[in-house]
N, C-alpha and C positions, 0 to 999 in steps of 0.2 A: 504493500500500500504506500509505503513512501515515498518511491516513484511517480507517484499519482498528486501528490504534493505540491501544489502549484509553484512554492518558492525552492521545489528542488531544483540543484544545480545542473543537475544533465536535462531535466524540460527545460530551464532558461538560455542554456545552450542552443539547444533542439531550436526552440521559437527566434532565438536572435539567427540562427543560420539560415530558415527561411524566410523570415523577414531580409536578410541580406539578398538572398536568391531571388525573392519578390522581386524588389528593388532593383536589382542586378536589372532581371528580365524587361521593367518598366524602364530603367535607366537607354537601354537597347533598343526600347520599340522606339520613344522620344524621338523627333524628325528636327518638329518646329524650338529651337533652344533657344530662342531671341523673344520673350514675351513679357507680358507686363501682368500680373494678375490686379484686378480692383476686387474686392471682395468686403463685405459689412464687418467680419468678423479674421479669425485665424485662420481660415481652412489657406487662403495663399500659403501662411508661412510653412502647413505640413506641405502640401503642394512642392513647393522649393526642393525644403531639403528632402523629401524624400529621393525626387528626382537629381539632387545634387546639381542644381541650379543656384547662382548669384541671385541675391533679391534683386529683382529690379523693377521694385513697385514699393512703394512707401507705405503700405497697406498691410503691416507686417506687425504681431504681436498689440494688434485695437482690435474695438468694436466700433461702430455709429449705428446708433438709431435708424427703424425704419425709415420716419418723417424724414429724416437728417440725409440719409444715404440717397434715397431716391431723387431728395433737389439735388445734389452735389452731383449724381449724373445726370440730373436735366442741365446742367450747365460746368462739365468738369474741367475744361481746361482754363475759366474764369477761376475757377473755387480752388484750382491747384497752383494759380499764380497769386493767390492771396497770402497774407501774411499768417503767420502760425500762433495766437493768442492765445493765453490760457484764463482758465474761470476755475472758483472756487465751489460751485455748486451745482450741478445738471439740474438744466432746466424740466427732466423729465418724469422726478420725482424728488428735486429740490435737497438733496443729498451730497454729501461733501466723502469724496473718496480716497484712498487712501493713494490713489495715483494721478495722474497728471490730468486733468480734462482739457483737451484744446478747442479753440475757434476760429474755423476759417472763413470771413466774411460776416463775421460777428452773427451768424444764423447756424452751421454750422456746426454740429458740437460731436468731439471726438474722444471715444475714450480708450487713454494709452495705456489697457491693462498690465500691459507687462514691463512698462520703463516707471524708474524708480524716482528719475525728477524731471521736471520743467524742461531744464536747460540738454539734457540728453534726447528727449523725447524731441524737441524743435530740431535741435542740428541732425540728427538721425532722418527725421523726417525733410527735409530741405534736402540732406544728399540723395538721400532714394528719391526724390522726385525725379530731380536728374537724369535717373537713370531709365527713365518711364520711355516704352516704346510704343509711341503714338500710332504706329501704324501696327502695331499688332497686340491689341487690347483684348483681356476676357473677362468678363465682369460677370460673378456670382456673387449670390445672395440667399438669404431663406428665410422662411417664415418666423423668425424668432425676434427679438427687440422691437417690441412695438413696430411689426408687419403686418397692416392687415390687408384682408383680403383686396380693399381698394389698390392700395399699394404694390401688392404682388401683380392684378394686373393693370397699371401705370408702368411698372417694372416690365411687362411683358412686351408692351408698347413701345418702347423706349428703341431709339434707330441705334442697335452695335447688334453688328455683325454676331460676335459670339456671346452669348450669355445663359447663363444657367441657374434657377432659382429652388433649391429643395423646400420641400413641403412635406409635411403630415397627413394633409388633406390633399386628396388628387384635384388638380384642373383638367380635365384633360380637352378644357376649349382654349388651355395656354399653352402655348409650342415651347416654350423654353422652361417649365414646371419638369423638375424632374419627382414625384410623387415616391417617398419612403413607407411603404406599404408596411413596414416594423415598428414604424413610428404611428401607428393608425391612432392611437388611445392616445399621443398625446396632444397639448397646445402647438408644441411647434417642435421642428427635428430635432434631437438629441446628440449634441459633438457630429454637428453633418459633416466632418473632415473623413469620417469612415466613409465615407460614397465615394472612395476615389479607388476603394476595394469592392464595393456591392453593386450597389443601382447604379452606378455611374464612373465611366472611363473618364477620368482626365486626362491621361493620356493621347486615345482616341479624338477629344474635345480636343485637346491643344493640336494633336497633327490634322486636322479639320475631317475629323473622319465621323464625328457625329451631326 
């Protein structure tokens, strides 16, 4: 039975050598390597490194709000040449966090879950813009942070080429709804970074094969 042991050391082997082989194989299929991911939340930054890509999208370790994310792509390359401000309380439940919240265009509001101050979060954010490839964009999203239904399709509306929005609840009069049929019982997807193994090829997305 010990073997059976999730924190045994021959299954943690076992799982990090196929997770490397995964990876290997995705690293292999990968075509398009010059992209830019825009995404509400994390799923870019597993996206990157799994594939062993340079971030080159500033949209790395945040979240924004439904409200917040959908204007920034009705008008993204205004709202990415705007200055990077920060606020002491989200306006979305009036809460003061224990990490950076930014503002771009004083409407704007971004939250820098994973950077520890102000001054890191800005200059981090300013070089990855830079590095943004205008001509090969993919922008995901999901039902989660104040998304509602309006909003996913507004999202669906919206003129880019590639885009893709996970859900709980299927649309299926939305073309770019990818519907998580595991997730049926909840409000909104659960860590949607896992679809880049299940419902859904990133891979595939990125060499334009979906």
């Amino acid at each position: 039975m010990a073997l059976l042991h999730p924190k045994n050391p021959l299954r943690i082997l076992v799982r990090r050598i196929r997770y490397y082989l995964h990876n290997y194989k995705e690293r292999q299929a990968l075509i398009n390597r010059d992209f830019t991911i825009i995404a509400n939340n994390c799923w870019g930054w597993k996206i990157y490194n799994e594939l062993g890509i340079p971030y080159s999208s500033p949209f790395i370790g945040l979240h924004i709000n439904g409200p917040c994310f959908i204007k920034l792509l009705g008008n993204l390359p205004h709202y990415l040449q705007e200055e990077l401000t920060f606020i002491n309380y989200s306006k979305y439940d009036n809460e003061k966090y224990s990490y950076p919240i930014g503002v771009l265009g004083n409407d704007i509001e971004i939250h820098f879950v994973h950077y520890n101050s102000e001054h890191y979060a800005q200059n981090t954010w300013y070089r990855r813009v830079k590095r943004i490839n205008w001509d090969n964009l993919f922008i995901k999203m999901c039902d989660g942070y104040y998304s509602t239904p309006e909003i996913i399709e507004e999202f669906d509306s919206l003129d880019f080429k590639n885009k893709v929005c996970f859900t709980a609840k299927p649309y299926p009069h939305l073309t770019s709804c990818v519907w998580a049929e595991r997730d049926k019982s909840r409000e909104c997807v659960d860590r949607d970074f896992i679809f880049y193994k299940s419902y859904f090829s990133a891979v595939d997305w990125l060499n334009g094969q979906t």
